[in-house]
N, C-alpha and C positions, 0 to 999 in steps of 0.2 A: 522743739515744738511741744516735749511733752510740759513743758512751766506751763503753757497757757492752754492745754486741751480744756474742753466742757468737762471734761468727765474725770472723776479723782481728783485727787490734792491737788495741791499745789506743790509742785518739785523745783529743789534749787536750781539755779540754770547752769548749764556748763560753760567753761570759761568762752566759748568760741560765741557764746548766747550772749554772754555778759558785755563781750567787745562790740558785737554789732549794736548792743544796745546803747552801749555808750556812744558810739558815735551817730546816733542816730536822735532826731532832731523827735521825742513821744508825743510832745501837742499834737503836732502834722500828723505823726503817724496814726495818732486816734482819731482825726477828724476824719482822714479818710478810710474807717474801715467800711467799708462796706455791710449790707444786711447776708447776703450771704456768707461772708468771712464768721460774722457773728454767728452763726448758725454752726459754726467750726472752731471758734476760740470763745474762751470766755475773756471778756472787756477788765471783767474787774482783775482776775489773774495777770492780765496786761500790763495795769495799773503798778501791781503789786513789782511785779517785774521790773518796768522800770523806776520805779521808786528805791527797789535793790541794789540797782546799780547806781544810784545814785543822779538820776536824771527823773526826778520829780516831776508830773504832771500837772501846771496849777490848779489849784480847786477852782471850780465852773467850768474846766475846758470841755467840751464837746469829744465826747468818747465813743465812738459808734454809735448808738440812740440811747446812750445811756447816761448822761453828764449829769446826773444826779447821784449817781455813786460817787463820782470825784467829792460833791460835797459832803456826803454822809463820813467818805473816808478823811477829807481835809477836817472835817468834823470830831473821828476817834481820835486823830493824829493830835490834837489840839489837847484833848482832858488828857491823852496816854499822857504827854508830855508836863503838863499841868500839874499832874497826880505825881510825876517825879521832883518837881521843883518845890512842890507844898510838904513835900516829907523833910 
């Protein structure tokens, strides 16, 4: 739980974080956070989480009330990757 608290960094997850994450299906799980969950986790850390493990969120999916970071972040993901191919 600490990867995604509101508060502080962001922390790697532990392996036992990293499994449940993998097997778990992140669209779904983002659509249905709830407004009080978010009050508890932050969405973008979420994000970030499961993008670490390797189960990507597409960009536009609906992420607790906030599906407009998916795009900002499908958006950094884009020039990071860009800015290594144009070198």
């Amino acid at each position: 739980m600490k990867t995604i608290t509101l508060e502080g960094d962001y922390v790697d997850p532990s392996n036992k974080c990293r499994e449940t994450v993998q097997k778990s299906y992140m669209a779904c799980v983002c659509r249905v956070i709830s407004v009080d969950e978010q009050l508890k986790i932050s969405v973008v850390k979420l994000v970030r989480l499961a993008r670490a493990c390797g189960k990507i969120v597409p960009a536009g999916s609906k992420c607790g009330s906030k599906c407009r970071i998916l795009l900002i972040l499908y958006a950094i993901n884009f020039l990071y990757i860009s800015c290594i191919f144009i070198k």
